[in-house]
Predicted model as a PDB file, atoms N, CA, C, CB and O in Angstrom, pLDDT in the B-factor column:
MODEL        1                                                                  
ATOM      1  N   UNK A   1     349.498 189.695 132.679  1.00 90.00           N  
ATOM      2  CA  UNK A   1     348.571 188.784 133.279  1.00 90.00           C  
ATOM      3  C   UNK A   1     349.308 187.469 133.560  1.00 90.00           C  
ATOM      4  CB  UNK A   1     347.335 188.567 132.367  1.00 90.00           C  
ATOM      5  O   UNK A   1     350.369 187.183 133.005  1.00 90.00           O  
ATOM      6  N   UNK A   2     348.760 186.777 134.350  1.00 91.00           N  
ATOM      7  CA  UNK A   2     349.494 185.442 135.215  1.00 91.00           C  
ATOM      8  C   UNK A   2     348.401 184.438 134.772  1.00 91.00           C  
ATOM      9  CB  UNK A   2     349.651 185.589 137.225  1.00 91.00           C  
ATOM     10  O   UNK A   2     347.202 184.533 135.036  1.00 91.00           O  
ATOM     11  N   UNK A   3     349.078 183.340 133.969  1.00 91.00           N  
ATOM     12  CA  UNK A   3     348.184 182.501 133.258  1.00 91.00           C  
ATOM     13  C   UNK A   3     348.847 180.971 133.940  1.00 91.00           C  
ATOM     14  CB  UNK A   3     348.284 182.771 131.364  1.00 91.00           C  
ATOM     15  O   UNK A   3     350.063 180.965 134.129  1.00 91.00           O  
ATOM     16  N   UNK A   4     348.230 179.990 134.219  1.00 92.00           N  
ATOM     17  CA  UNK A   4     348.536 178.630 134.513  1.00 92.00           C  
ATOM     18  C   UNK A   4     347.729 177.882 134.006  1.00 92.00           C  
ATOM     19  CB  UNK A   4     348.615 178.310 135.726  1.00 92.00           C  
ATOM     20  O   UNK A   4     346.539 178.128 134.200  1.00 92.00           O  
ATOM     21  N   UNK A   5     348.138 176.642 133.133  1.00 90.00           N  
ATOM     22  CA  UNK A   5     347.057 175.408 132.690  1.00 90.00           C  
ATOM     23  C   UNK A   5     348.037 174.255 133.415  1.00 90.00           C  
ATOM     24  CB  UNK A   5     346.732 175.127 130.616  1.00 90.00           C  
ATOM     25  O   UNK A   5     349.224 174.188 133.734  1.00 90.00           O  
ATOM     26  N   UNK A   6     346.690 173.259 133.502  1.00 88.00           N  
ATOM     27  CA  UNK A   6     346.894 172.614 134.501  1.00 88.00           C  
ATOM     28  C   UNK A   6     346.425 171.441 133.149  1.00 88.00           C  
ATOM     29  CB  UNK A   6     346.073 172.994 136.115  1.00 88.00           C  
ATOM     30  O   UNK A   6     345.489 171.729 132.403  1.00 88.00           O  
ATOM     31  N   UNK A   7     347.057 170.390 133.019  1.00 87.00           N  
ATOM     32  CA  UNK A   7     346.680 169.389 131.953  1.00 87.00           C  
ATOM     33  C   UNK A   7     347.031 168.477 131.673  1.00 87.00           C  
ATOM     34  CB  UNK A   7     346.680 169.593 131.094  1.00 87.00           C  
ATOM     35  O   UNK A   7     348.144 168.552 131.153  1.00 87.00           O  
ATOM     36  N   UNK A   8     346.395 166.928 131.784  1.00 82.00           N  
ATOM     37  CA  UNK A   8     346.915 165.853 132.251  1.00 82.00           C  
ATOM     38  C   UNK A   8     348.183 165.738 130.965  1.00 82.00           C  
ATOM     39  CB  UNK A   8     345.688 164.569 132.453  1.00 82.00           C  
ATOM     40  O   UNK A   8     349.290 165.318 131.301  1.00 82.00           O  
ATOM     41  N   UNK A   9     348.007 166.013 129.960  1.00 81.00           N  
ATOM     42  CA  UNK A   9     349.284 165.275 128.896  1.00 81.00           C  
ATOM     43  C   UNK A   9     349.829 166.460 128.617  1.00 81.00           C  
ATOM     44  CB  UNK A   9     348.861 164.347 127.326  1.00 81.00           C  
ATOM     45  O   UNK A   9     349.139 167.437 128.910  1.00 81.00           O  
ATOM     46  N   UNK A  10     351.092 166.689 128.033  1.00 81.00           N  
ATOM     47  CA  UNK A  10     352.346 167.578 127.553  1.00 81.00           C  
ATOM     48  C   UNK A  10     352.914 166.949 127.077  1.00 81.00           C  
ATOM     49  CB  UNK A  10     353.174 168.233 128.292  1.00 81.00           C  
ATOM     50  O   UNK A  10     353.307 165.880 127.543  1.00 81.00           O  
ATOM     51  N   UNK A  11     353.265 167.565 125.520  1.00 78.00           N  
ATOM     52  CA  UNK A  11     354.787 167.199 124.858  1.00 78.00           C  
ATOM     53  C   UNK A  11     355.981 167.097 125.720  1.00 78.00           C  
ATOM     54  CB  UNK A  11     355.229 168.273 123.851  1.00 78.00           C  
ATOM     55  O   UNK A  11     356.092 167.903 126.644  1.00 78.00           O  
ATOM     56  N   UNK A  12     356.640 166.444 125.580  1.00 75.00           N  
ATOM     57  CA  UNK A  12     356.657 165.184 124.335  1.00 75.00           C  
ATOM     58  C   UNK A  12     355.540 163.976 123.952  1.00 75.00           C  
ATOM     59  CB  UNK A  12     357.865 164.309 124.667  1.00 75.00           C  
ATOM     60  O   UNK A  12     355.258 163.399 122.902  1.00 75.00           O  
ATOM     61  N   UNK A  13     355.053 163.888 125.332  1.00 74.00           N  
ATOM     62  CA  UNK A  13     353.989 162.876 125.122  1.00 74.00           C  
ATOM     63  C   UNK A  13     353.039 163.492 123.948  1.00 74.00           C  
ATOM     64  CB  UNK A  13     353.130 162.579 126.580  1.00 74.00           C  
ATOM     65  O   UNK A  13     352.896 164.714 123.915  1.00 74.00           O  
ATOM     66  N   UNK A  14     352.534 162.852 123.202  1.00 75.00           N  
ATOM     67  CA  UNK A  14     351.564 162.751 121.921  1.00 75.00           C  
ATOM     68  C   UNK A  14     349.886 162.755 122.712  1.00 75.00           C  
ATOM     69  CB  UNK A  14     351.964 160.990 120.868  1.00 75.00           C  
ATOM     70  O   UNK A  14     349.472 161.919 123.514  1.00 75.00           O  
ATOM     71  N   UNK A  15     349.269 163.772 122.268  1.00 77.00           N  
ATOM     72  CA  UNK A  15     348.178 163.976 122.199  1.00 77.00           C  
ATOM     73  C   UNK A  15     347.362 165.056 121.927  1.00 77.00           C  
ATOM     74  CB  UNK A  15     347.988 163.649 122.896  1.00 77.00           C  
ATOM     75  O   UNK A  15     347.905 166.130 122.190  1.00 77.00           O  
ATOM     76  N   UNK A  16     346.366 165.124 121.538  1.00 86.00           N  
ATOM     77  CA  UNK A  16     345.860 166.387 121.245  1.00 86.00           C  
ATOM     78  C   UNK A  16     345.677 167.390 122.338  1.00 86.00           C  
ATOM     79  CB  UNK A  16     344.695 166.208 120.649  1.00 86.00           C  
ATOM     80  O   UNK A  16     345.741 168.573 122.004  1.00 86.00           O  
ATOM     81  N   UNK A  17     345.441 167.076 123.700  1.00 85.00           N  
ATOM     82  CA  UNK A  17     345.251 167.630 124.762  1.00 85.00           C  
ATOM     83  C   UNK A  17     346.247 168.762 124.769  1.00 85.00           C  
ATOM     84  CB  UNK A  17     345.302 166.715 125.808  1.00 85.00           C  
ATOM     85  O   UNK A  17     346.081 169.968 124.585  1.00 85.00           O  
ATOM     86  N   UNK A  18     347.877 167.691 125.163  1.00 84.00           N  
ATOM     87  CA  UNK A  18     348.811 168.476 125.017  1.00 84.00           C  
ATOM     88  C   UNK A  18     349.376 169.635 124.241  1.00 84.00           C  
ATOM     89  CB  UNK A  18     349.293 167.920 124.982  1.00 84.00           C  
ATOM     90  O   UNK A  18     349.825 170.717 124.619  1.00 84.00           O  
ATOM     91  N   UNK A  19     349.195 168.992 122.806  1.00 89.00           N  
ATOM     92  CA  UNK A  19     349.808 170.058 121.731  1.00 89.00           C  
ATOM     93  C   UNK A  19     348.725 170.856 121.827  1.00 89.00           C  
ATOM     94  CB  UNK A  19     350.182 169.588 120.110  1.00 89.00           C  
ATOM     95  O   UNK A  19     349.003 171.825 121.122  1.00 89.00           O  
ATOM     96  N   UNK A  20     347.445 171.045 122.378  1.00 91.00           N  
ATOM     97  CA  UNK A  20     346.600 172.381 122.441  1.00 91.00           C  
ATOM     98  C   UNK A  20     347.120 173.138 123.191  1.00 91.00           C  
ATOM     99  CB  UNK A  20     345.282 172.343 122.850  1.00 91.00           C  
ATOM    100  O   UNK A  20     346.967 174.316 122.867  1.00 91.00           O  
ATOM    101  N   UNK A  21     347.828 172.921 124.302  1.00 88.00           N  
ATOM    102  CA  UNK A  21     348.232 173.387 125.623  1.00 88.00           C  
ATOM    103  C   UNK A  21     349.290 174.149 125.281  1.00 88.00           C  
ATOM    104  CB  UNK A  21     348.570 172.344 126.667  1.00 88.00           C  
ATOM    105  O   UNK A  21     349.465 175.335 125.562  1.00 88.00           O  
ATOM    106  N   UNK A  22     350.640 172.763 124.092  1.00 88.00           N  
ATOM    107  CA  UNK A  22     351.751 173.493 123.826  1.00 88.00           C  
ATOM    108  C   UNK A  22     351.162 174.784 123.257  1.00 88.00           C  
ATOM    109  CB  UNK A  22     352.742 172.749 122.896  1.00 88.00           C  
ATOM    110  O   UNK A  22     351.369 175.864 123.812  1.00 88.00           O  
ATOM    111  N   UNK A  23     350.610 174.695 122.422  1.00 91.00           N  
ATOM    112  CA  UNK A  23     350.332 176.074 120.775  1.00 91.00           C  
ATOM    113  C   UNK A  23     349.884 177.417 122.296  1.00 91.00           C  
ATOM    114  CB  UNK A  23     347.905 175.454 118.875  1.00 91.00           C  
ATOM    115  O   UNK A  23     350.429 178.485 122.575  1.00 91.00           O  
ATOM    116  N   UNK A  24     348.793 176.753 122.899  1.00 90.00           N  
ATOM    117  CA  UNK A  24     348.525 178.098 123.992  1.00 90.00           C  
ATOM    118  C   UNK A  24     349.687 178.520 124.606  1.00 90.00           C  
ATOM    119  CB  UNK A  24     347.532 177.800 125.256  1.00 90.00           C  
ATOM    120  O   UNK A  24     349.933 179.725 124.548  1.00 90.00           O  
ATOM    121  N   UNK A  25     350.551 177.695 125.257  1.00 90.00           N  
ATOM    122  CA  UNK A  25     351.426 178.251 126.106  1.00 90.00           C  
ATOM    123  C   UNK A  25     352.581 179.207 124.757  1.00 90.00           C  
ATOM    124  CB  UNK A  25     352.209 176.791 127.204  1.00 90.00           C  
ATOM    125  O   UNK A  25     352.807 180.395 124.529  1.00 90.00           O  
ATOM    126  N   UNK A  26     352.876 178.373 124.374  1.00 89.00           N  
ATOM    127  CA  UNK A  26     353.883 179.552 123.050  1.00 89.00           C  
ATOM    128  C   UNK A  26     353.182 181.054 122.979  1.00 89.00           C  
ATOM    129  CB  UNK A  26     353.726 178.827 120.973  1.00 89.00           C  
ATOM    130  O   UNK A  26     353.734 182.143 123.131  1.00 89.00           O  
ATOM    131  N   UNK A  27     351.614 180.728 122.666  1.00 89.00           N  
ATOM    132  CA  UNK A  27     350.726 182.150 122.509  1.00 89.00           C  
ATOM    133  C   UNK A  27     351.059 182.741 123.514  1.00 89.00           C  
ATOM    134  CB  UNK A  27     349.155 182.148 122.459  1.00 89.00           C  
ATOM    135  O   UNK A  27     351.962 183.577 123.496  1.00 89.00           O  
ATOM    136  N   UNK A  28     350.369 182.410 124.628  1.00 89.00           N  
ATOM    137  CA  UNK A  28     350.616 183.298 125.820  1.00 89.00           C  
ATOM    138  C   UNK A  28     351.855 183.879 125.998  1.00 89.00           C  
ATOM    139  CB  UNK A  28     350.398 182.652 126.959  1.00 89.00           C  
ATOM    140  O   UNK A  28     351.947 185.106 126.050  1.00 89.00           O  
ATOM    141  N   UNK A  29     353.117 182.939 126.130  1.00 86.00           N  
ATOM    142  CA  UNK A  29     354.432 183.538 126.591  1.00 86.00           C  
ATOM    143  C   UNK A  29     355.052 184.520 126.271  1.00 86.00           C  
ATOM    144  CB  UNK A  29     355.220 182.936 126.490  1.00 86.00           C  
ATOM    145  O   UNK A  29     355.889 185.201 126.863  1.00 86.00           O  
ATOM    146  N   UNK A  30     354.517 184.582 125.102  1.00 88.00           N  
ATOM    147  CA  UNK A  30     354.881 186.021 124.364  1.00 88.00           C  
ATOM    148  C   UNK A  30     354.512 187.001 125.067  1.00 88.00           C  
ATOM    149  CB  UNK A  30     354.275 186.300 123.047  1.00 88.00           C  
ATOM    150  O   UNK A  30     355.526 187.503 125.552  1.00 88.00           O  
ATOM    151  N   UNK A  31     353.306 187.721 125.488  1.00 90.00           N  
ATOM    152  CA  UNK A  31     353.198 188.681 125.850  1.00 90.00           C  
ATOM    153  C   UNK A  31     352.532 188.319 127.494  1.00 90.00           C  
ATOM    154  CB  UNK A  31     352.500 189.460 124.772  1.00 90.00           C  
ATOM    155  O   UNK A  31     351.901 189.241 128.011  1.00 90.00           O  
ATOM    156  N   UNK A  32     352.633 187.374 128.070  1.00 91.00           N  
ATOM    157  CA  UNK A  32     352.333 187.198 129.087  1.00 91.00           C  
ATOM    158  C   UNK A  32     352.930 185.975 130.201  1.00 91.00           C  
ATOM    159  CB  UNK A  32     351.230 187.210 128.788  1.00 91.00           C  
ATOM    160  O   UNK A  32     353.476 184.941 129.816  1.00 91.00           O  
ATOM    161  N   UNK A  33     352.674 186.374 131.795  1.00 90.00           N  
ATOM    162  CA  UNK A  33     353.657 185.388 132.770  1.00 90.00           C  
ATOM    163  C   UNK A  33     352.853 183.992 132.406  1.00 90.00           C  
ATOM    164  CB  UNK A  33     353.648 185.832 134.781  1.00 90.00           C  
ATOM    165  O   UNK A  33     351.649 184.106 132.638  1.00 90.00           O  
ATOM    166  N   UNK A  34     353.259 182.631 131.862  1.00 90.00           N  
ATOM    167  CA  UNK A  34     352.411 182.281 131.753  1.00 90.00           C  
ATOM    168  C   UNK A  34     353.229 180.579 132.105  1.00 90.00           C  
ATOM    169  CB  UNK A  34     351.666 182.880 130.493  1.00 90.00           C  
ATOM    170  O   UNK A  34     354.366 180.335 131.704  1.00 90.00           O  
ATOM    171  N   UNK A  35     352.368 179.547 132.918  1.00 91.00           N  
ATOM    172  CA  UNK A  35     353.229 178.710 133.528  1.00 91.00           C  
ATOM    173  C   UNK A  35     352.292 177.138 132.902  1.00 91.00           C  
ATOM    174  CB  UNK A  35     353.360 179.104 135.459  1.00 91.00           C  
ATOM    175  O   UNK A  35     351.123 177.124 132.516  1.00 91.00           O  
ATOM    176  N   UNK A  36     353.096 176.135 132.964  1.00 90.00           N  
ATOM    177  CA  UNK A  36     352.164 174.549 132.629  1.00 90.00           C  
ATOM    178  C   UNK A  36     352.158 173.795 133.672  1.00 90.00           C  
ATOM    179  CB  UNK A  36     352.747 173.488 131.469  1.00 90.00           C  
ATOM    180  O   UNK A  36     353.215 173.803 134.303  1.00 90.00           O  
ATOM    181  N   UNK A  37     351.294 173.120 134.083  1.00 88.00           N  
ATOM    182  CA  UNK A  37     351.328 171.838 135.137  1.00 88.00           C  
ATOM    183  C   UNK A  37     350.837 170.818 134.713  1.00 88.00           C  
ATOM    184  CB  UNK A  37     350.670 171.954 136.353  1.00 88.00           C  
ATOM    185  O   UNK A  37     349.616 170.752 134.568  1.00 88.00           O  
ATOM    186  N   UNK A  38     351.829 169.545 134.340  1.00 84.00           N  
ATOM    187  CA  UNK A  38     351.013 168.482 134.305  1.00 84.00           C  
ATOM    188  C   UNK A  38     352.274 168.058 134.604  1.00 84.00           C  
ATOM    189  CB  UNK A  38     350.062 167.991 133.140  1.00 84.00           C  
ATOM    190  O   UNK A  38     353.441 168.394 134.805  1.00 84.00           O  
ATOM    191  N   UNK A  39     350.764 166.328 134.479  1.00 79.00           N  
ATOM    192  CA  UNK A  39     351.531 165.244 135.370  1.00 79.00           C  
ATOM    193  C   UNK A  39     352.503 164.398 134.337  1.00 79.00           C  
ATOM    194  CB  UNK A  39     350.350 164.119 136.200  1.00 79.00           C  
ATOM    195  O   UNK A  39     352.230 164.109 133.172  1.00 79.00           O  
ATOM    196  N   UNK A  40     353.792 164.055 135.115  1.00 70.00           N  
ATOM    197  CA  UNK A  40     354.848 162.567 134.947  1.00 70.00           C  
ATOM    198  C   UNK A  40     354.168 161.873 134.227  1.00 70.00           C  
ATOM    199  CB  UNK A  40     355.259 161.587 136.256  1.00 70.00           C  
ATOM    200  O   UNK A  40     353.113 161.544 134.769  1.00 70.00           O  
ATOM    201  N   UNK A  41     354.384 161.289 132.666  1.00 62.00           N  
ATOM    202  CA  UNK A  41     353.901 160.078 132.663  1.00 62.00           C  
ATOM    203  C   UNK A  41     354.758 158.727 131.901  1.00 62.00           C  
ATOM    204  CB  UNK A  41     352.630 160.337 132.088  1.00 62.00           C  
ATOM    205  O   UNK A  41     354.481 157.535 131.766  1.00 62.00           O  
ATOM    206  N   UNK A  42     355.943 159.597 131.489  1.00 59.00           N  
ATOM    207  CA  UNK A  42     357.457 158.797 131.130  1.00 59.00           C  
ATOM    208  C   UNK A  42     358.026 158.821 132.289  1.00 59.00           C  
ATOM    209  CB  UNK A  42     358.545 159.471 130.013  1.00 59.00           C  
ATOM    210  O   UNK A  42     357.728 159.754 133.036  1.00 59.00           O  
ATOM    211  N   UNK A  43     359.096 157.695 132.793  1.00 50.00           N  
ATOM    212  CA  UNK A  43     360.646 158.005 133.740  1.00 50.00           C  
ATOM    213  C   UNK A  43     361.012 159.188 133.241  1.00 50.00           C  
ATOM    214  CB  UNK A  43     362.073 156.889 133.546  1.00 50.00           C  
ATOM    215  O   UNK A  43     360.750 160.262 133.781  1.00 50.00           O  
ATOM    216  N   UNK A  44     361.713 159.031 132.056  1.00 43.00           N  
ATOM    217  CA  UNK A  44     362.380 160.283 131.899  1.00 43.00           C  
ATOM    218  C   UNK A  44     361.772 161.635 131.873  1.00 43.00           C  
ATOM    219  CB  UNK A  44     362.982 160.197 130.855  1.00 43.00           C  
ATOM    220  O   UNK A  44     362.563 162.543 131.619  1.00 43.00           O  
ATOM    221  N   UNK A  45     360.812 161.890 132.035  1.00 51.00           N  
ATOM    222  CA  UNK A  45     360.189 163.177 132.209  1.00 51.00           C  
ATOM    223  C   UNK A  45     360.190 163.300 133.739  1.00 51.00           C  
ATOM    224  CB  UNK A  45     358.700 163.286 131.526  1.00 51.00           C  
ATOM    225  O   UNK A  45     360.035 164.468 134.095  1.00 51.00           O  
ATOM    226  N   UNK A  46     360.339 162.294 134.883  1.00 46.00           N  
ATOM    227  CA  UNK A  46     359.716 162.495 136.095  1.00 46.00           C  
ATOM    228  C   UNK A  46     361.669 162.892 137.007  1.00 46.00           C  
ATOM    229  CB  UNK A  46     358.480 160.682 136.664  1.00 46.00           C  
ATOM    230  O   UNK A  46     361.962 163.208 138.160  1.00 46.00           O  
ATOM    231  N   UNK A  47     362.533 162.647 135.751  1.00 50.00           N  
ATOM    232  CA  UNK A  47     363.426 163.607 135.721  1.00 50.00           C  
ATOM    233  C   UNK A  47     364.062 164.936 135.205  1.00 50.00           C  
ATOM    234  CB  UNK A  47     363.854 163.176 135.645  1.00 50.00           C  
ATOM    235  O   UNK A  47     365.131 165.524 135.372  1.00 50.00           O  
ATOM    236  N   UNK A  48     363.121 165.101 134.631  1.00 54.00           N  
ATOM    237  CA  UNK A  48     363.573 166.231 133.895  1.00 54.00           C  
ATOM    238  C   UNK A  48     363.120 168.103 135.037  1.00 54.00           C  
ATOM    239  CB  UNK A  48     362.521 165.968 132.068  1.00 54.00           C  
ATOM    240  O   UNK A  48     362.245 168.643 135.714  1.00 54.00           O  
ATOM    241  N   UNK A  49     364.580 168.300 134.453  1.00 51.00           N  
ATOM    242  CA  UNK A  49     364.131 169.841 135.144  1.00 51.00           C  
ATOM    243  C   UNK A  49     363.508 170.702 135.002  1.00 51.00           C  
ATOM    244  CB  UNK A  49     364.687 170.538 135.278  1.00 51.00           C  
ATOM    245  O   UNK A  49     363.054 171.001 133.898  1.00 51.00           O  
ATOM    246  N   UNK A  50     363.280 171.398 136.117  1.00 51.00           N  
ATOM    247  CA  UNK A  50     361.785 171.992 136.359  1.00 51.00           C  
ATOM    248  C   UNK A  50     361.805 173.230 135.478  1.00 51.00           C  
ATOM    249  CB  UNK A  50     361.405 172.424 138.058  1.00 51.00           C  
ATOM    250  O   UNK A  50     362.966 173.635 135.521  1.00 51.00           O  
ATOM    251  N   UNK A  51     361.180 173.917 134.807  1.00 55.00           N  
ATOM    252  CA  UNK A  51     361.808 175.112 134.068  1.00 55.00           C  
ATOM    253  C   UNK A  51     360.589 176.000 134.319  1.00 55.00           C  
ATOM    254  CB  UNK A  51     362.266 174.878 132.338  1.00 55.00           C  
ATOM    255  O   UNK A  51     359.539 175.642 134.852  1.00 55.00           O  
ATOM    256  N   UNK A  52     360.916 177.311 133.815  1.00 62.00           N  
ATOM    257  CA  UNK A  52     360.109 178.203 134.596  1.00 62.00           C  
ATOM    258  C   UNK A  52     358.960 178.226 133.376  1.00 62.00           C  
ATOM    259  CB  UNK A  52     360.916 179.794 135.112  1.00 62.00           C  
ATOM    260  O   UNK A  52     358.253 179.230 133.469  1.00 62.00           O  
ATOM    261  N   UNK A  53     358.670 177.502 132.446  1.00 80.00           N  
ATOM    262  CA  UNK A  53     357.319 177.678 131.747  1.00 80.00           C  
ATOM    263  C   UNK A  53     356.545 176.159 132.020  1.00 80.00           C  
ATOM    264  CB  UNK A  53     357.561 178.070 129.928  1.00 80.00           C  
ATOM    265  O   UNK A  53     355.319 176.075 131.940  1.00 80.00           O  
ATOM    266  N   UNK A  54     357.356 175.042 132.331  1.00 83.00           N  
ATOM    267  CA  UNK A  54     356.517 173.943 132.733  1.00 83.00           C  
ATOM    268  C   UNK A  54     357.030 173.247 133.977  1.00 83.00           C  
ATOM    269  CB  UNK A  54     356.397 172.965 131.619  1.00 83.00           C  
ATOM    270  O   UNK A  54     358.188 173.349 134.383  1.00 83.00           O  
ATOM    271  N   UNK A  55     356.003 172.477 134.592  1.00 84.00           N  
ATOM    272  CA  UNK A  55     356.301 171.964 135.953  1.00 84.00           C  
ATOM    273  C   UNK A  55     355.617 170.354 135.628  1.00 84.00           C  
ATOM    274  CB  UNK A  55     355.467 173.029 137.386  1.00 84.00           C  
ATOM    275  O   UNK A  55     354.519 170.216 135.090  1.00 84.00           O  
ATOM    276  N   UNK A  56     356.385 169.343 136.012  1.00 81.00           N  
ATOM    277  CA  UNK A  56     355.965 167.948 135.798  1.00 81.00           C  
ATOM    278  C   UNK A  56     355.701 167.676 137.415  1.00 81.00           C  
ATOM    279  CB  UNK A  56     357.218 166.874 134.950  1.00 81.00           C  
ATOM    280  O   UNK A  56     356.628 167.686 138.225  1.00 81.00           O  
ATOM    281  N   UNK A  57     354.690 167.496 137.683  1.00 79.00           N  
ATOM    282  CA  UNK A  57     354.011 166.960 138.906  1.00 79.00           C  
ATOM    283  C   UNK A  57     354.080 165.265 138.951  1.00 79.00           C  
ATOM    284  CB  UNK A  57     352.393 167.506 138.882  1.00 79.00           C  
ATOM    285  O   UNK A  57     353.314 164.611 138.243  1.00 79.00           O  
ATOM    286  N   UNK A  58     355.106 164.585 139.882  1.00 76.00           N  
ATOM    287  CA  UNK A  58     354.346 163.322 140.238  1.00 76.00           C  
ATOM    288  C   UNK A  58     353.496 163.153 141.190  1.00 76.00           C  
ATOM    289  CB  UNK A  58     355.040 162.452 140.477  1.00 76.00           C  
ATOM    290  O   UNK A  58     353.527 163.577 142.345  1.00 76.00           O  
ATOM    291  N   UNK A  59     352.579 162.386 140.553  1.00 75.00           N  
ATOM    292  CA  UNK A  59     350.990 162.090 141.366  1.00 75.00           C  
ATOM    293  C   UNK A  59     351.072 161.184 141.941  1.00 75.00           C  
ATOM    294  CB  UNK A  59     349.713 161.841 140.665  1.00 75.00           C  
ATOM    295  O   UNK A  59     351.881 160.330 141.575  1.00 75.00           O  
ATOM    296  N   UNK A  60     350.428 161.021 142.862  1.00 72.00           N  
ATOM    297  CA  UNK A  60     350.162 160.436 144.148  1.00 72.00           C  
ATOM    298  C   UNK A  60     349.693 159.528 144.105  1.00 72.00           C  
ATOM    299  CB  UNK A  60     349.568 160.953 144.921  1.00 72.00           C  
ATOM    300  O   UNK A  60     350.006 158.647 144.905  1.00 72.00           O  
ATOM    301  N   UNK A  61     348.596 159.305 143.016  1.00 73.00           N  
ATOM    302  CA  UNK A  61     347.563 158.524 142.477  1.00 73.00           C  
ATOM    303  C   UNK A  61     347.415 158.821 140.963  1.00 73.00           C  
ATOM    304  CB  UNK A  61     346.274 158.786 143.235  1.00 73.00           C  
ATOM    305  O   UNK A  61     347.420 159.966 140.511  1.00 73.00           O  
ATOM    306  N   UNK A  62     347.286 157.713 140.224  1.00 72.00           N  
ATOM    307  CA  UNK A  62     347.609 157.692 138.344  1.00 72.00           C  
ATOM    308  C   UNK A  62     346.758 156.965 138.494  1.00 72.00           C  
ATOM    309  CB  UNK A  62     349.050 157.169 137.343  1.00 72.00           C  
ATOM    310  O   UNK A  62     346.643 156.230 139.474  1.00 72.00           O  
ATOM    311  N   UNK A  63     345.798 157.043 137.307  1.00 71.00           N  
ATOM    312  CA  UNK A  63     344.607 156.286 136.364  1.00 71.00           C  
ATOM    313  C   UNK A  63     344.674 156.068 134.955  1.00 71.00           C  
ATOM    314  CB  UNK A  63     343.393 156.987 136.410  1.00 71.00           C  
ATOM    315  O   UNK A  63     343.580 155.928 134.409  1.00 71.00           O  
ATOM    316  N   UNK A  64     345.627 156.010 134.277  1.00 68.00           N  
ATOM    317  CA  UNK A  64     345.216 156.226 132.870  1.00 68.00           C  
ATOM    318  C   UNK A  64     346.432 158.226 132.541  1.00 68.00           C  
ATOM    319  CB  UNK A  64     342.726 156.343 132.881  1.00 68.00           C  
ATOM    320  O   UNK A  64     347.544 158.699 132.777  1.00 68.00           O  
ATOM    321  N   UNK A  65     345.379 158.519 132.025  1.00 66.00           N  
ATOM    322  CA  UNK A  65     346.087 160.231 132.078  1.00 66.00           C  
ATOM    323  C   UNK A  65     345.679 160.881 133.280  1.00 66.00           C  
ATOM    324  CB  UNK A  65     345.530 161.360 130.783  1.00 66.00           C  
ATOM    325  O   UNK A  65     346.317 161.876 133.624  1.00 66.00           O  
ATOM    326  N   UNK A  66     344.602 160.437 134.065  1.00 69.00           N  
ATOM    327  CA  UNK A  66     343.836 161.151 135.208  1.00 69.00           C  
ATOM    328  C   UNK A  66     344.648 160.843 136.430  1.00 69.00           C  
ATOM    329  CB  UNK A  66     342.248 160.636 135.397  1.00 69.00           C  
ATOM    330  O   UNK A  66     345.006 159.691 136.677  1.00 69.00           O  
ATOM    331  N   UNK A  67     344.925 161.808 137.155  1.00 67.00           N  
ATOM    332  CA  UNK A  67     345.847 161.365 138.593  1.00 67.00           C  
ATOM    333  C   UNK A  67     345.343 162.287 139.923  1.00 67.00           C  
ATOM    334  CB  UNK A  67     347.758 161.751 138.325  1.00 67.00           C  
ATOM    335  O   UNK A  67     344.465 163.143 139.821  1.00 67.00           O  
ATOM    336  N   UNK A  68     345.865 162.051 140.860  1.00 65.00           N  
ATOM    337  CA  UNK A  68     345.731 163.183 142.173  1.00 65.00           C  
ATOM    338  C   UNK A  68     347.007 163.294 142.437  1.00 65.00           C  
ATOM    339  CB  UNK A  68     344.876 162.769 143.626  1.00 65.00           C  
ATOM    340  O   UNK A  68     347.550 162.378 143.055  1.00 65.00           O  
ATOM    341  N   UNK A  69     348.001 164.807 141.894  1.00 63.00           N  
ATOM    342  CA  UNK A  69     349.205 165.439 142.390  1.00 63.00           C  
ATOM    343  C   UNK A  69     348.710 166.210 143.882  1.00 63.00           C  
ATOM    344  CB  UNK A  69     349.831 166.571 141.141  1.00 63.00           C  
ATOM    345  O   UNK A  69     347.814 167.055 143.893  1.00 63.00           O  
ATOM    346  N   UNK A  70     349.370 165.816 144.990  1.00 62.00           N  
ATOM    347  CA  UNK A  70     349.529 166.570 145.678  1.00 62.00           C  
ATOM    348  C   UNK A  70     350.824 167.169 145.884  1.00 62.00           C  
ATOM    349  CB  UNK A  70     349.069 166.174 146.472  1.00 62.00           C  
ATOM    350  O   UNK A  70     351.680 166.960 146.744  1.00 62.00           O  
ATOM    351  N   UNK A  71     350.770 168.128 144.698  1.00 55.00           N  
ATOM    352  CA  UNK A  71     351.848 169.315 145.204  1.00 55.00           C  
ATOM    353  C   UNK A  71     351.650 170.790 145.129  1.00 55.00           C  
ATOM    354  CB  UNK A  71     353.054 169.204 144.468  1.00 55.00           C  
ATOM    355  O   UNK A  71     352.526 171.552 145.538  1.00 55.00           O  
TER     356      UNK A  71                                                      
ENDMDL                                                                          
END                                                                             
């Protein structure tokens, strides 16, 4: 099965959002295709490479954690 979460925060950044997301994505990967999208919200993350279990989207528009990625 082909799984994607889409979620404003990700480790490294600190939050509960994220580390729910991390613990799911570990679950899933194991036995399934399973991918992350969220948004930039360090410099250094809005460099970091793209890898095939997470994707850092810069947004177009940022609020806080809330943004509009158009990608």
């Amino acid at each position: 099965m082909k799984i994607a979460q889409v979620v404003c925060i990700y480790p490294p950044s600190t939050g509960g959002i994220g580390m729910s997301a991390f613990k799911l994505q570990k679950s899933f990967s194991k036995e399934h295709e399973s991918v992350v999208f969220s948004i930039s919200h360090k410099k250094e993350l809005e460099k970091e490479k793209k890898s095939n279990e997470i994707i850092y989207l810069n947004p177009f528009l940022k609020l806080g954690y809330g943004a509009v990625p158009f990608s």
